[in-house]
C-alpha positions as semicolon CSV with decimal commas, in nm:
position;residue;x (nm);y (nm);z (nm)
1;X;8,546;-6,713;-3,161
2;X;8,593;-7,089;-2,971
3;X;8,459;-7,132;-2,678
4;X;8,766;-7,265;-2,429
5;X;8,783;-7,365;-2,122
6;X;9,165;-7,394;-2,006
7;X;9,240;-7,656;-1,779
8;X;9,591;-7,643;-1,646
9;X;9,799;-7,951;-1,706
10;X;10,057;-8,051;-1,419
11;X;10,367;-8,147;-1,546
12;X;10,520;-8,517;-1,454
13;X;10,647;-8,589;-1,178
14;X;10,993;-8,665;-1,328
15;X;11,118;-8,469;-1,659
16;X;11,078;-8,796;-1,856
17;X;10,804;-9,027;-1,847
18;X;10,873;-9,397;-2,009
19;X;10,710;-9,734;-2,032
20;X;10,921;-9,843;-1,770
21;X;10,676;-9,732;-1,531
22;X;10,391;-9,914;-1,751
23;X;10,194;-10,105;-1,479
24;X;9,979;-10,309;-1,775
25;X;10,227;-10,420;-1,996
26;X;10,134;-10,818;-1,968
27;X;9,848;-10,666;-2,187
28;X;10,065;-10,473;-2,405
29;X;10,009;-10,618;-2,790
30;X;10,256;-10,620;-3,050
31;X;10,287;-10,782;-3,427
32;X;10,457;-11,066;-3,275
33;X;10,194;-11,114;-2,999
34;X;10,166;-11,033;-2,595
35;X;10,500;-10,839;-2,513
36;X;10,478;-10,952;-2,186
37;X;10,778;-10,771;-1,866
38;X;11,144;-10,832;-1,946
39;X;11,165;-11,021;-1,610
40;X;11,513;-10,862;-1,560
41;X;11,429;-10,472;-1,593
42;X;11,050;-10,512;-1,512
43;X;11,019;-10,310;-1,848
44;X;10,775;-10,429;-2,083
45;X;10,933;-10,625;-2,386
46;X;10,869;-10,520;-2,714
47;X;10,933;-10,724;-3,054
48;X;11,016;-10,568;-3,374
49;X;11,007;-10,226;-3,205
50;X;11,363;-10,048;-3,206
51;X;11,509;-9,984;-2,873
52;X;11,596;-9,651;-2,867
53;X;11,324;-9,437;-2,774
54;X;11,135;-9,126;-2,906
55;X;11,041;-8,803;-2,754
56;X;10,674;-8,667;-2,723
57;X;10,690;-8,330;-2,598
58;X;10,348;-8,146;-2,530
59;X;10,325;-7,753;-2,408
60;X;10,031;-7,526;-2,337
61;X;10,186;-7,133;-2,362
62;X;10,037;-6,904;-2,164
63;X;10,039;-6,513;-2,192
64;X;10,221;-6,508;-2,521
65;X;10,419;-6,226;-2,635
66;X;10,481;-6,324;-2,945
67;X;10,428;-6,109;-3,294
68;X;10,016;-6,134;-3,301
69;X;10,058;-6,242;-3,692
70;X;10,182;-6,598;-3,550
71;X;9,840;-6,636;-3,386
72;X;9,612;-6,493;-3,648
73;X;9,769;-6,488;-3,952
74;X;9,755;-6,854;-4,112
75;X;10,025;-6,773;-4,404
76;X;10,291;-6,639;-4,169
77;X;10,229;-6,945;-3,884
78;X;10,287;-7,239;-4,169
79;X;10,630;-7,030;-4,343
80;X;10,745;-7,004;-3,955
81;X;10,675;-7,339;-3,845
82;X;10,812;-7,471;-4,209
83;X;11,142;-7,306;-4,191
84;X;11,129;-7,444;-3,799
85;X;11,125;-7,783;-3,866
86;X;11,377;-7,774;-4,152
87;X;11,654;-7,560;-3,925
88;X;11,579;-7,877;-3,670
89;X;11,663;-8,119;-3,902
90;X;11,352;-8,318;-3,942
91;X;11,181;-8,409;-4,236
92;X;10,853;-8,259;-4,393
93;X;10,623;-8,483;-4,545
94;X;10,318;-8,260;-4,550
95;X;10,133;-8,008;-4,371
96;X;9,810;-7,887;-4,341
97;X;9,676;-7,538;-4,143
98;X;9,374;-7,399;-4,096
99;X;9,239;-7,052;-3,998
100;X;8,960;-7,019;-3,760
101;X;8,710;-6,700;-3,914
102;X;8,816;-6,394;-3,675
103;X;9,025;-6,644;-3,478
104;X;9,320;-6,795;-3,400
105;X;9,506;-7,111;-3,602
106;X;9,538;-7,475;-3,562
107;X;9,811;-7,643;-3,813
108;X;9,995;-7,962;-3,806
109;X;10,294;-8,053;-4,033
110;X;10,316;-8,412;-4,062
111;X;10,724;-8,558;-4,055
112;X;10,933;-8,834;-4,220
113;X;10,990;-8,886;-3,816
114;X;10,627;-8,826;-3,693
115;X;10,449;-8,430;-3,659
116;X;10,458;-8,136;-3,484
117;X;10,123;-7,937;-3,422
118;X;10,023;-7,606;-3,320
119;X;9,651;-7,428;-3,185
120;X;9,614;-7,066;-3,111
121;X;9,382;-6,873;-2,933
122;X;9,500;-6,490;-2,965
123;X;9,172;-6,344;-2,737
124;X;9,363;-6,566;-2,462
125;X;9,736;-6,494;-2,515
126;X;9,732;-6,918;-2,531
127;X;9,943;-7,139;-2,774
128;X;9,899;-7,533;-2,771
129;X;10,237;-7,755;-2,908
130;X;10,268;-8,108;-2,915
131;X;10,600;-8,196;-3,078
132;X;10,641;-8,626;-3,175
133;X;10,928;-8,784;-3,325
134;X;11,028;-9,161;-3,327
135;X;11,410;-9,280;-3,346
136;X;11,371;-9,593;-3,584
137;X;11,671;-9,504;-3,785
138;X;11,850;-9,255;-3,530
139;X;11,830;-9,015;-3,180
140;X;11,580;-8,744;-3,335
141;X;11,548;-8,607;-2,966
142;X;11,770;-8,360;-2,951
143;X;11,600;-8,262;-3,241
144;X;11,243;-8,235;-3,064
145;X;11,431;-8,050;-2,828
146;X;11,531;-7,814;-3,065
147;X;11,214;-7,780;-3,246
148;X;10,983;-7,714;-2,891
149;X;11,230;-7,457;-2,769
150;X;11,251;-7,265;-3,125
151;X;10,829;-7,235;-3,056
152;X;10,897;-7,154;-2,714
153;X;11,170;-6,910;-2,885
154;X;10,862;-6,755;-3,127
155;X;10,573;-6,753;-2,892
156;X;10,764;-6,660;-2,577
157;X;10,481;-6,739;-2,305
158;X;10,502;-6,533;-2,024
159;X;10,381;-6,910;-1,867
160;X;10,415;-7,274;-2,012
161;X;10,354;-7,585;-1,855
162;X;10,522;-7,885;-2,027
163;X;10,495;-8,248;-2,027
164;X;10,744;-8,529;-2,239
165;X;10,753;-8,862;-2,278
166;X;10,973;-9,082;-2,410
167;X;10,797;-9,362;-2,650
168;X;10,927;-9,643;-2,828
């Protein structure tokens, strides 16, 4: 068994967190140098970076009710989380999950448009998810939507605290 100690994380003070809020961009570095503050939307100013943002969404679960083979069983997590992804519409590149000896799971599946991960501890009822795509070549947030609330959907927490971001 791990040892854990669960610290709750608050959620943001607004649903969406961005980089307009970024109080040391003048020290922000890019491939085309210091990004500097677009002096007309105090926002910091990125170069070669596409301007439509991506979506980091991060969950702890507590109190899960979910089917205990999701927490302990290795096998049935990765087919879940597989077929998850794919009925989001993202892109699998690879994946890699690992079972903890009389434990729970930690897995991550790595995407065309960034990863999705996934920790369980089944003595605590508690499920970690951190869901990441970029939007280089289109909106994928409505995807990450989708993808966090079909885990939500699967591990249905009794409790979850979220926090997203929106990244570029």
């Amino acid at each position: 068994m791990r040892n854990l100690k669960l610290k709750q994380v608050l959620p943001a003070d607004t649903e969406t967190e961005t980089l307009q809020e970024y109080k040391g961009a003048e020290n922000l570095r890019t491939e085309s140098g210091t990004a500097g503050l677009d002096p007309s939307t105090k926002t910091p100013r990125l170069h070669s970076v596409k301007e439509m943002p991506g979506l980091h969404v991060m969950g702890d679960l507590f109190d899960v009710q979910c089917d205990e083979g999701f927490l302990v069983d290795q096998d049935q997590l990765t087919r879940h989380c597989l077929q998850l992804v794919e009925k989001a519409g993202l892109s699998t590149v690879g994946h890699y999950f690992h079972q903890f000896e009389g434990g729970g799971v930690t897995g991550m599946i790595v995407l065309a448009e960034s990863h999705m991960s996934v920790h369980t501890w089944p003595e605590k009822k508690y499920v970690t998810v951190d869901v990441y795509v970029c939007s280089y070549s289109q909106d994928n947030r409505p995807r990450a939507r989708q993808l966090y609330q079909s885990l939500l959907d699967t591990f249905r927490p009794e409790r979850e605290v979220s926090h997203s971001v929106e990244r570029l």
